[in-house]
C-alpha positions as CSV (number, residue, x, y, z in Angstrom):
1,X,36.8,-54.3,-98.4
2,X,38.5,-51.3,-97.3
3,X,36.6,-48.5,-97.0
4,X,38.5,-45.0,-96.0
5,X,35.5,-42.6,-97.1
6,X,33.2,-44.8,-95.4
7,X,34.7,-44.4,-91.8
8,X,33.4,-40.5,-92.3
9,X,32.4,-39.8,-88.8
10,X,30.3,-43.7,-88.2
11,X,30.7,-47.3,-88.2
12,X,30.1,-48.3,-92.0
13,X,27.1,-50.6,-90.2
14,X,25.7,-47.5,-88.8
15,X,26.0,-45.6,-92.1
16,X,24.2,-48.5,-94.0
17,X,21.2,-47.7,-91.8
18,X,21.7,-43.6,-92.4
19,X,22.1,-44.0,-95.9
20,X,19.0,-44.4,-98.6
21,X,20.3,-45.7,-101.9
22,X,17.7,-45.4,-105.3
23,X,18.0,-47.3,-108.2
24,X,20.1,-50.5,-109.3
25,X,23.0,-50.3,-106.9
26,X,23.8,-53.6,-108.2
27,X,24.6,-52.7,-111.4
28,X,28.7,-52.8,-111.1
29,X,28.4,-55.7,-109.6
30,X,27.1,-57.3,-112.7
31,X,29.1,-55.2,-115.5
32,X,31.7,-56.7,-116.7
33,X,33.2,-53.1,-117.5
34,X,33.9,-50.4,-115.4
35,X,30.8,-48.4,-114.7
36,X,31.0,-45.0,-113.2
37,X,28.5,-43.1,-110.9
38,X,27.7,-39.5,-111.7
39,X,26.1,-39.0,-108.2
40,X,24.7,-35.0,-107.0
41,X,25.4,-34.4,-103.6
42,X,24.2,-31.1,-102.1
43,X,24.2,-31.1,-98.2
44,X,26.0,-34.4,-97.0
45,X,29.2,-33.8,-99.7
46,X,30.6,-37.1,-99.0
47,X,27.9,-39.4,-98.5
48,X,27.9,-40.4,-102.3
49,X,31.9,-41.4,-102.0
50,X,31.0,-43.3,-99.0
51,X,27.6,-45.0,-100.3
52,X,29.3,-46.6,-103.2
53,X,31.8,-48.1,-100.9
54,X,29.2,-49.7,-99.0
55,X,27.0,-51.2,-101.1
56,X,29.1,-52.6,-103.9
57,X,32.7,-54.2,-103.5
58,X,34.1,-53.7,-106.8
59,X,37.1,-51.3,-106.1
60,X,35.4,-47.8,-105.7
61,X,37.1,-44.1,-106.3
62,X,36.3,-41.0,-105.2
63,X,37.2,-36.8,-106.3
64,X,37.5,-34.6,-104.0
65,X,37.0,-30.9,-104.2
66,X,39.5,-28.5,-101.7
67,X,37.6,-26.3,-99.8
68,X,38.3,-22.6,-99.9
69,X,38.0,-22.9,-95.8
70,X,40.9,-24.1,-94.4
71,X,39.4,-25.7,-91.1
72,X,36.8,-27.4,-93.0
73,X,38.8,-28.3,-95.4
74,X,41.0,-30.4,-92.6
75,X,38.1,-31.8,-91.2
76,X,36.7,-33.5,-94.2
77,X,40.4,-34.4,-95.2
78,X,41.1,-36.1,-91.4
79,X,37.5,-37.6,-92.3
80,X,38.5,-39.4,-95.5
81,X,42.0,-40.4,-95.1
């Protein structure tokens, strides 16, 4: 499973301990149709990306919003790709 968000800054088996997942994670494993997440993320702004690559492997996509700060911007891009 390939997992680009996922390699953030850790090992995905280091950000399967970090991350806490509520509710039926499960749930696109078991649909037969697509089945998006509508996820809030206020501090850690791409730990909902990542968290859906890790625990499900149906084929995951994420949106990404520029930043208006140009070195943070290229940090969390260089962190995604």
């Amino acid at each position: 499973m390939g997992m680009p968000a996922a390699r953030l800054y850790a090992r995905p088996e280091r950000l399967k301990r970090l991350i806490h997942v509520e509710g039926d994670v499960q749930l696109a494993e078991r649909s037969e149709a697509p089945v998006m997440w509508l996820v809030p993320h206020f501090l850690a702004l791409d730990v909902a990306g990542a968290a859906t690559q890790l625990f499900q492997s149906r084929p995951v996509a994420s949106i990404y919003q520029p930043q208006s700060h140009p070195v943070f911007d290229a940090a969390i891009r260089r962190g995604r790709m």
